[in-house]
C-alpha positions in Angstrom: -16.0 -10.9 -29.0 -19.0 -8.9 -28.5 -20.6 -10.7 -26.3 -17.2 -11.0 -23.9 -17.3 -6.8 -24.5 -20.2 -7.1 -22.6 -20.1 -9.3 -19.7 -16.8 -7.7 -18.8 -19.0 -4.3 -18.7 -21.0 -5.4 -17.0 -18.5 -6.7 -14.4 -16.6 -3.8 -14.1 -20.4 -1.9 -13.8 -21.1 -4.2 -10.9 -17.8 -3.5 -9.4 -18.2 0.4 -9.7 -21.9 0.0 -8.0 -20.1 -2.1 -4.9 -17.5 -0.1 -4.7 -19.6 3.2 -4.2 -22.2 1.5 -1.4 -19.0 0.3 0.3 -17.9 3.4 0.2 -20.4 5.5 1.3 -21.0 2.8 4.5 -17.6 3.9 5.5 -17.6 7.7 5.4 -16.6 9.3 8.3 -18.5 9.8 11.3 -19.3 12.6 11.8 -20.4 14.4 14.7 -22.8 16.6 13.2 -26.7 16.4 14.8 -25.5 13.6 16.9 -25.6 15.3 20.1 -21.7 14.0 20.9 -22.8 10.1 20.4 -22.0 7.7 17.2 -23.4 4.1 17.4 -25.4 4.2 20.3 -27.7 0.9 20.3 -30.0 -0.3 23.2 -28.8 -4.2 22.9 -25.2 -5.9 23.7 -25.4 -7.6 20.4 -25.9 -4.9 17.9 -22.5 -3.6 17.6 -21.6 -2.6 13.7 -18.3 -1.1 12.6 -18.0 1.9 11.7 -15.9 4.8 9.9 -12.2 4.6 11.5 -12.4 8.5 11.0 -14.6 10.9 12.9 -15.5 14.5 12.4 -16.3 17.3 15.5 -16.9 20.7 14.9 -15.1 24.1 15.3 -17.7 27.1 15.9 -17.3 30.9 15.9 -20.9 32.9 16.8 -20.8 36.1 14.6 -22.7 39.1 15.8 -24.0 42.2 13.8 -27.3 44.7 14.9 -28.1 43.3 11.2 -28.5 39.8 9.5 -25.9 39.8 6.9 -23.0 38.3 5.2 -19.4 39.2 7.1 -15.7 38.4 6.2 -14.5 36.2 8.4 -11.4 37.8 11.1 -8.1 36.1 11.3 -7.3 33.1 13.7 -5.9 30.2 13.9 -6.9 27.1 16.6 -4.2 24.5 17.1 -5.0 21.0 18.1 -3.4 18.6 19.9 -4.4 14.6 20.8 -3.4 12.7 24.2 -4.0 9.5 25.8 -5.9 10.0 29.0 -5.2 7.9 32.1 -6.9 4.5 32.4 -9.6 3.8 34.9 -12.7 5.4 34.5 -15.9 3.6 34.6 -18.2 3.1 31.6 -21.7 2.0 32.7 -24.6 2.0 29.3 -28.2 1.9 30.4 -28.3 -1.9 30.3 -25.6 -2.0 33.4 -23.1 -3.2 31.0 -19.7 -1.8 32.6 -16.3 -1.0 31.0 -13.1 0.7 32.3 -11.8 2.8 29.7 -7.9 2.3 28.3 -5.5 5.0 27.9 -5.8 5.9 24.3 -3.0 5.1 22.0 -1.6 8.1 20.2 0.6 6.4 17.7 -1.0 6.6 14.3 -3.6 9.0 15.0 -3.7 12.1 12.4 -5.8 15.3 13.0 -7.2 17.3 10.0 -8.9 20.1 9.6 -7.9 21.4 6.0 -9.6 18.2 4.3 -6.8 17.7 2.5 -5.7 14.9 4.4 -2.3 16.6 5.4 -2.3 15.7 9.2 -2.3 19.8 9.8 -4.2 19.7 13.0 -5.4 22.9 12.6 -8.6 24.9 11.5 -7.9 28.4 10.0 -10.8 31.1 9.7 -9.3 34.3 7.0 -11.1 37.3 5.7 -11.8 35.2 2.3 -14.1 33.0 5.0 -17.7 34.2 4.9 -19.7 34.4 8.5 -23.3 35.2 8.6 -24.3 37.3 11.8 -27.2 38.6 13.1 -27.9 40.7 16.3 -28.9 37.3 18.4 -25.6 35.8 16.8 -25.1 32.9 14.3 -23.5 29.3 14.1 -20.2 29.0 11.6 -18.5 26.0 12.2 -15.5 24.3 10.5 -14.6 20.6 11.0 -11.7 18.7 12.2 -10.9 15.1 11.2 -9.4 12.6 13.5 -8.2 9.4 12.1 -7.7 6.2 13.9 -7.1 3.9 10.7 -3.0 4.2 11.3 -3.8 2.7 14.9 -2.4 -0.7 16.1 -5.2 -1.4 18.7 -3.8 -5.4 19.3 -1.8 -5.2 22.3 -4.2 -3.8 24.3 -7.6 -5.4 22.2 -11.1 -4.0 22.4 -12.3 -2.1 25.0 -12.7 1.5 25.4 -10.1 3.7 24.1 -9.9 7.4 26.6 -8.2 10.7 24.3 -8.5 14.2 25.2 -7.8 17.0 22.5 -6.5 19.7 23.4 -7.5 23.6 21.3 -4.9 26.5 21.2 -5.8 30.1 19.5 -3.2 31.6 18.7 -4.1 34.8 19.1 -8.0 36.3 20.2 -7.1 39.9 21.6 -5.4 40.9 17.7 -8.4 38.8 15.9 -11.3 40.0 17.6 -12.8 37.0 18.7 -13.9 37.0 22.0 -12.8 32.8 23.9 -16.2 31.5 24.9 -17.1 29.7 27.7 -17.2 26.2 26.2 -13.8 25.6 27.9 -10.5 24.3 25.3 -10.7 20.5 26.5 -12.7 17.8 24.9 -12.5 14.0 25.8 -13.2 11.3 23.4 -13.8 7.5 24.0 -13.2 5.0 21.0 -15.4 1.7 21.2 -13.1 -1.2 20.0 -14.4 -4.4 19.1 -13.0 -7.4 17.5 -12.8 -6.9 13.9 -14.1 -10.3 11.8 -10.8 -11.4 11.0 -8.2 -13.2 14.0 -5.9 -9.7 14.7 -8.1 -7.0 13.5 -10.0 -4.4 14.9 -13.1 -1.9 14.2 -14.4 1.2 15.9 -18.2 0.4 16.8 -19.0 3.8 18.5 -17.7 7.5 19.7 -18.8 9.7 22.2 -17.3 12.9 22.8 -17.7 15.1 26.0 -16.8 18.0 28.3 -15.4 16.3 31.1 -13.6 13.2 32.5 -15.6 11.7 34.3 -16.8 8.2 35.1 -20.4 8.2 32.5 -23.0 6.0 34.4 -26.0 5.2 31.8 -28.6 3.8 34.6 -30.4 5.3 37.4 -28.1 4.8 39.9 -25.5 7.3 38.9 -24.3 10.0 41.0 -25.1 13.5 40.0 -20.9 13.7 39.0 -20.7 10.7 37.2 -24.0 11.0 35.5 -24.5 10.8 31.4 -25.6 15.0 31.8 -23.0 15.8 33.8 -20.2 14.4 30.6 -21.8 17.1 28.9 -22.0 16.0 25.6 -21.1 17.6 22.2 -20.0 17.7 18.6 -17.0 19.5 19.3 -15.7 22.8 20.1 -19.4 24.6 19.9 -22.0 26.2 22.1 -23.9 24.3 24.8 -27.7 24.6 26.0 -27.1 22.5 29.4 -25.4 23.8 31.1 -25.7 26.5 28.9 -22.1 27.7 27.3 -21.1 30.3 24.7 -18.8 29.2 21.6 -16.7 32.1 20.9 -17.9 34.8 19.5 -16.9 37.8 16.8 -18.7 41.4 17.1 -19.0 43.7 13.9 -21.1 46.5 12.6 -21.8 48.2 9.5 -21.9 51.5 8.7 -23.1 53.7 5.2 -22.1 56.8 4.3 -23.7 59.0 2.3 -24.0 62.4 0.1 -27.2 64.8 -0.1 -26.9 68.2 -2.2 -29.1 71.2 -1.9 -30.0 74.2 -3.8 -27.2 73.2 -6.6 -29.1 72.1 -9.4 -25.8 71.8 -11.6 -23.6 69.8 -9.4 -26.9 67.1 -8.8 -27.6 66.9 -12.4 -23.9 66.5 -12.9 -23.6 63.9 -10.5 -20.2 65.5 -9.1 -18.7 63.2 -6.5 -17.1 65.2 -3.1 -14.0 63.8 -2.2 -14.3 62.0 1.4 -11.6 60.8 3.8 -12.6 57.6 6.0 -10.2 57.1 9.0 -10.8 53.8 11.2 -8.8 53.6 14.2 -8.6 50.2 16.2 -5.6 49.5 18.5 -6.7 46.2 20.0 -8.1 44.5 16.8 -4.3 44.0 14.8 -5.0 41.4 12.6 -5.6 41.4 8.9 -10.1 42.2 8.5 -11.6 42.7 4.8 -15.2 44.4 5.3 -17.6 44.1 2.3 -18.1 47.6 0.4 -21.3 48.4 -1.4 -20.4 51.0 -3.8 -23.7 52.8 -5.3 -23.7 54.3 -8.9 -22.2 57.6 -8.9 -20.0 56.6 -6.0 -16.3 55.9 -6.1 -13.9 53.6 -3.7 -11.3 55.4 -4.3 -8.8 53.1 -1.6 -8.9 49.6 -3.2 -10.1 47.8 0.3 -8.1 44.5 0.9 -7.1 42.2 3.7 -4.8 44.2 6.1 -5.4 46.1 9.7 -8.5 47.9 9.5 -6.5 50.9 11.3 -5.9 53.1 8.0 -7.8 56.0 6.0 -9.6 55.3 2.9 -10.2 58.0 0.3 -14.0 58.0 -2.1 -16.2 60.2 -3.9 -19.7 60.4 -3.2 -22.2 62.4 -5.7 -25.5 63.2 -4.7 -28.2 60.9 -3.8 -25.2 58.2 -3.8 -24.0 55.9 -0.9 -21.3 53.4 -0.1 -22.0 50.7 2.6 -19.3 48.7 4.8 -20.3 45.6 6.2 -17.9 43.7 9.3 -16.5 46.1 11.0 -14.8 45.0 13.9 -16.4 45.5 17.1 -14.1 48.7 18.8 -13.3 50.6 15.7 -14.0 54.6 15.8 -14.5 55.8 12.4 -14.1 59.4 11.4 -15.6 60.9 8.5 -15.1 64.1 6.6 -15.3 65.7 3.0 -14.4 68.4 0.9 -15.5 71.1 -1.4 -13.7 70.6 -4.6 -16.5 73.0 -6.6 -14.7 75.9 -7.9 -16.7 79.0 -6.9 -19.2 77.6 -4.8 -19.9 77.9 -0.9 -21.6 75.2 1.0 -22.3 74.6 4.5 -21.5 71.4 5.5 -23.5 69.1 8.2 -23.7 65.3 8.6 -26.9 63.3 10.2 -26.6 59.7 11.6 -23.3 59.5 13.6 -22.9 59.4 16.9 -20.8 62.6 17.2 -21.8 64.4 13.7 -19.9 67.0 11.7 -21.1 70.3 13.5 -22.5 72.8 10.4 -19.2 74.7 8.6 -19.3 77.0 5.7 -16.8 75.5 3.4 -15.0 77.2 0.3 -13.1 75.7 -2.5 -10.4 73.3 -1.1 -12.0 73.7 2.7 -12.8 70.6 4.7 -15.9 69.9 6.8 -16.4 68.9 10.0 -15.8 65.3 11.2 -18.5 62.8 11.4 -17.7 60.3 14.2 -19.1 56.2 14.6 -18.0 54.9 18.1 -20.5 52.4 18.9 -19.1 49.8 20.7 -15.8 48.6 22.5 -13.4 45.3 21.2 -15.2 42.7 22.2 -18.8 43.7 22.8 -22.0 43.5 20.6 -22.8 46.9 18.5 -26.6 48.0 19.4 -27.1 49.5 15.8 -25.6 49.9 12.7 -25.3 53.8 10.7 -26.0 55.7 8.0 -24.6 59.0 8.0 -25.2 61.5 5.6 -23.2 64.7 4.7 -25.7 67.5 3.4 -24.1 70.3 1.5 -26.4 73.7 1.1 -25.5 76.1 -1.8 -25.3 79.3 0.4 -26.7 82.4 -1.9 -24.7 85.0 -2.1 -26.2 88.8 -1.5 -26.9 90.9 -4.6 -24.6 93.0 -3.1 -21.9 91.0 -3.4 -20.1 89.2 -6.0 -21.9 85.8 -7.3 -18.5 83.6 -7.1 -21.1 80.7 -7.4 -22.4 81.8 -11.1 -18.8 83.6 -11.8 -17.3 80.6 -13.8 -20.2 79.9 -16.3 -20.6 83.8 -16.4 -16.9 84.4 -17.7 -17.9 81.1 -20.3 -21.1 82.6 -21.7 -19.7 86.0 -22.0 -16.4 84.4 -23.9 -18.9 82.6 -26.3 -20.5 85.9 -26.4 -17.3 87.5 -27.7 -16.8 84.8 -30.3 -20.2 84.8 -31.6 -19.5 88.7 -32.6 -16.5 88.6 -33.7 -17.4 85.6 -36.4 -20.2 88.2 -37.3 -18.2 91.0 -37.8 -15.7 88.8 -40.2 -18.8 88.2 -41.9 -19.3 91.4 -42.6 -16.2 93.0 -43.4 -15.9 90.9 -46.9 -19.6 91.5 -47.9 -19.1 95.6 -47.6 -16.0 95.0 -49.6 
């Protein structure tokens, strides 16, 4: 009994291990550092299946004047798959020549959630992370397409001609500037007999820019020529002819808190209430920047996915910062604070804006000047990123007038005074007796 235990574990081990390499043969194709070509070979004979799924690439180029970490903005590409018209001419290097097929549509399934849902869509939200960088960086997502559900046997093997077709639904409201990578690819689908009578299996993909006849040899006009395809892995930048993906702009900005003269409210740590307003009519759709709040800071506004046009409310002590990170390109942001010290009289400056908060001698309850960021329009790449930072000067009052500064502690000691004397005098009273 044993020894059946162990040859039957040692089946079902050997099945596992076969299972997995056959497996991992038939993983999807994907289009990633394959320059738009799966399967290429340099001799008729070498043909070998491949994956009946193949996987391009989405790409959105995210721009900051800092490398960093951004939330991604709010879009949504559609995708749609066609048969293109038969009759274009398919020469490889070796002068082997096919005419491709109209591809068959039936049975196809786009994917781009992974979850195998036949969605055909790709869906970038502020809980997506971009990084960006002031010469821009690659985020892509994929898209699956699936051939497996095709019936390739009235038509056989030969090559198989599909255009996909992306729709945004919205770039204005996102943010995200349309590149100039065009929304059209074309893909051709190598069939060959499978090794059973009746089947098939996809030997090869190549996807491109345009439809056009692709002559491999040396004889190829300049149109019809294996550059002139313009090969890819999907909807992403280009280096010849040089094309941009699209692209998303953001900037950062910090704002800050420096106290002078007002060695109670620094040793305190006392945060000033400030208002942030961010006004931005063009970018609509739901952003989420990334706030880094410093100790003896406050974010006072829970920040969330929504518009960024709003106002946010924080406290800032001195020394202290809070930094926002993807900003949408196009957004004016207005800063001010206010003196909530009772008894004390600052004036008020800011440093680091590009409009900043002229100086203003501020009382209790008075607000400063405003602090304004404008550095860019929707669309277009910030040149730098700021830190501004509101100074507030203890202003010293004349010995001529009355200390308001000093007049709260003054009142405090001069009550604990009182107390101190009276406690004495009750002392007294019942020793004289």
């Amino acid at each position: 009994m044993r020894n059946t235990m162990k040859k039957i574990g040692a089946i079902a081990l050997a099945l596992v291990l076969v299972l997995s390499l056959s497996a991992s043969a038939f993983a999807a194709a994907d289009m990633n550092g394959e320059s738009g070509v799966i399967g290429e070979f340099t001799a008729p004979d070498t043909a070998t299946a491949k994956a009946k799924q193949v996987i391009i690439y989405k790409e959105i180029t995210a721009y900051n004047p800092e490398t960093c970490v951004v939330n991604a903005p709010t879009i949504t590409y559609t995708y749609a798959i066609a048969g293109v018209a038969a009759g274009k001419n398919v020469i490889d290097a070796a002068s082997v020549h096919a005419t491709t097929k109209l591809g068959i549509v039936s049975g196809v399934k786009l994917d781009g959630t992974g979850d195998g849902d036949n969605d055909a869509t790709i869906a970038w939200t502020p809980a997506d992370k971009l990084n960006a960088s002031s010469t821009g960086e690659k985020n892509t997502k994929t898209m699956t397409i699936d051939f497996s559900g095709v019936d390739f046997s009235a038509t056989g093997a030969g090559v198989y001609r599909y255009q996909i077709t992306e729709t945004a639904n919205s770039y204005v409201s996102s943010g995200v500037v349309d590149g100039g990578i065009t929304n059209v690819r074309f893909l051709d689908v190598y069939v060959m007999d499978g090794s059973t009578e009746g089947t098939y299996d996809i030997y090869g993909y190549v996807l491109f820019t345009n439809n056009n006849d692709i002559v491999g040899d040396s004889t190829a006009a300049d149109g019809n020529s294996v550059a002139a395809a313009v090969k890819t892995e999907g909807f992403v930048a280009t280096t010849t002819p040089a094309a941009s993906a699209d692209q998303y702009y953001t900037f950062n900005f910090e704002v800050g808190k420096t106290v002078e003269n007002d060695q109670y409210v620094k040793t305190t740590h006392h945060k000033f209430p400030f208002t942030i307003t961010l006004a931005n009519q063009i970018v609509t759709a739901n952003v989420l920047p990334i706030a880094t709040v410093k100790t003896n800071a406050e974010q006072v506004t829970a920040l969330s996915a929504a518009p960024i046009a709003g106002e946010w409310s924080v406290k800032i002590a001195d020394g202290s910062t809070i930094k926002y990170v993807g900003i949408p390109a196009g957004t004016t942001v207005t800063i001010k604070e206010q003196n909530d010290v009772v008894g004390a009289y600052y004036k008020s400056s800011s440093d680091g804006a590009d409009t900043d908060a002229a100086d203003k001698n501020i009382f209790y309850q008075d607000w400063s000047n405003e602090a304004i960021i404008n550095c860019s329009a929707a669309g277009e790449a910030a040149t730098e990123n700021h830190t501004v930072i509101f100074t507030n000067e203890l202003l010293q009052i004349s010995p001529t007038g009355v200390v308001l500064r000093v007049a709260p502690y003054a009142l405090m000691l001069g009550a604990g005074l009182f107390f101190v004397l009276l406690s004495k005098r009750r002392r007294a009273e019942p020793d004289e007796a």
